[in-house]
PAVEX-982642 format. One record per residue (C-alpha): x, y, z; residue number from 1. Coordinates in Angstrom, 2 decimals, padded with zeros to 5 digits, always signed. Layout:
residues N
+---------+---------+---------+-----+
|    east |   north |      up |   k |
+---------+---------+---------+-----+
|       X |       Y |       Z | NUM |
...
+---------+---------+---------+-----+
END
This chain:
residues 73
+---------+---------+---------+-----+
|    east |   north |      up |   k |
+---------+---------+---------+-----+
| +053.63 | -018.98 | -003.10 |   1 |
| +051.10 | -017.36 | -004.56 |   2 |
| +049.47 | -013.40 | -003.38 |   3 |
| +045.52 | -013.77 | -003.57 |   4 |
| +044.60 | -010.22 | -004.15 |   5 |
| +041.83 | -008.74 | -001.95 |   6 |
| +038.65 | -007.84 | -004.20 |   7 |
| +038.19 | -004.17 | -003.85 |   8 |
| +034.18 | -002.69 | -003.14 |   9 |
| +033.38 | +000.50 | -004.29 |  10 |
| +032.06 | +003.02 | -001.50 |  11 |
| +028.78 | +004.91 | -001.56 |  12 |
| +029.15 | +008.04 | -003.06 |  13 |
| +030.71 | +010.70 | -000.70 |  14 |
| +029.70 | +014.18 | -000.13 |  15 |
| +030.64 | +016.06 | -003.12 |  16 |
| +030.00 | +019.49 | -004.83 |  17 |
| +027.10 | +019.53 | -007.24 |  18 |
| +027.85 | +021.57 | -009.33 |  19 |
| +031.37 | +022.57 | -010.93 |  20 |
| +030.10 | +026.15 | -012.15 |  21 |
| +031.21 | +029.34 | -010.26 |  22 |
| +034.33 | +026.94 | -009.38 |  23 |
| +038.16 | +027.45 | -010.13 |  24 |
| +040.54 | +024.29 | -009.69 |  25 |
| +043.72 | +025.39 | -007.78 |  26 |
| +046.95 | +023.42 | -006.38 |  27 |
| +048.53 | +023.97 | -003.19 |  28 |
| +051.44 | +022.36 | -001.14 |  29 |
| +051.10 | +021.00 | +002.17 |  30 |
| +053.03 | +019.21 | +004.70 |  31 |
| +052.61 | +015.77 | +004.31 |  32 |
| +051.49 | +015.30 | +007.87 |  33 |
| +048.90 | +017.73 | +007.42 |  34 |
| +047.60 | +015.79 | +003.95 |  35 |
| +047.55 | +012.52 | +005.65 |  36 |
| +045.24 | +014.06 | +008.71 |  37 |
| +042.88 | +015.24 | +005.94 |  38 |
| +042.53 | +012.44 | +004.15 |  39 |
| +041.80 | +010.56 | +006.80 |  40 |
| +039.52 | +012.89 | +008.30 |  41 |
| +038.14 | +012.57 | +005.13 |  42 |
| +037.65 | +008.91 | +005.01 |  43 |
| +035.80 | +008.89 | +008.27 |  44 |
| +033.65 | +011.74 | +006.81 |  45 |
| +032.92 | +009.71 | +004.01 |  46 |
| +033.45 | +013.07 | +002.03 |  47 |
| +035.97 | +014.14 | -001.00 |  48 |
| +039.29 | +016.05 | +000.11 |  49 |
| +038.39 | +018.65 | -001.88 |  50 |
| +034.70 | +019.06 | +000.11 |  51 |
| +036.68 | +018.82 | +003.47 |  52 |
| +039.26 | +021.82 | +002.05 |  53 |
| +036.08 | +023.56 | +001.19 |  54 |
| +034.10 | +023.37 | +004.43 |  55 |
| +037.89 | +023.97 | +006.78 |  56 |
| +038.59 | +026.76 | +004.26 |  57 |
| +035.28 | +028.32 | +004.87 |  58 |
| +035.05 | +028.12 | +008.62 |  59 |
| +038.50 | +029.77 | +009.22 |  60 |
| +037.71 | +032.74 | +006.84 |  61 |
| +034.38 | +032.96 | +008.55 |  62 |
| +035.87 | +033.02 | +011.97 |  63 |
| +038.90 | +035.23 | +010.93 |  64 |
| +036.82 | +037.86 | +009.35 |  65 |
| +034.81 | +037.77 | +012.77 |  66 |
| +038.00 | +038.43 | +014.60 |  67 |
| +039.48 | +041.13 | +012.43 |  68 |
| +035.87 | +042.89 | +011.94 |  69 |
| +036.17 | +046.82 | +012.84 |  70 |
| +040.07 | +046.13 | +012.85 |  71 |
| +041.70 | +048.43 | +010.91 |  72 |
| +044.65 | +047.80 | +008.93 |  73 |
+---------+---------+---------+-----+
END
């Protein structure tokens, strides 16, 4: 018996950087739990992984710096 294969449509663009300058590419290691909940938060954002690192990345630096402000180390 034949396998019809399913016809694959490309998705709208998703939310992406604009611009590569003032960037660095990096790797890091995960859990794979912790991928798979990105990339599917992802999906649903309609957004790259590498936007949703970007905008998780800045909000906990944001909110750390908040909570360590006028803490001395």
């Amino acid at each position: 018996m034949a396998v019809r294969r399913r016809s694959v449509l490309r998705s709208p663009k998703r939310r992406r950087l604009k611009s590569r300058e003032n960037t660095v590419t990096t790797s890091v290691i995960v859990p794979i739990v912790l991928h798979e909940r990105a990339m599917l938060c992802a999906v649903r954002l309609h957004w790259t992984l590498g936007e949703l690192l970007r905008e998780a990345l800045t909000e906990w630096l944001d909110r750390h710096e908040r909570e360590t402000k006028g803490v001395s180390r």
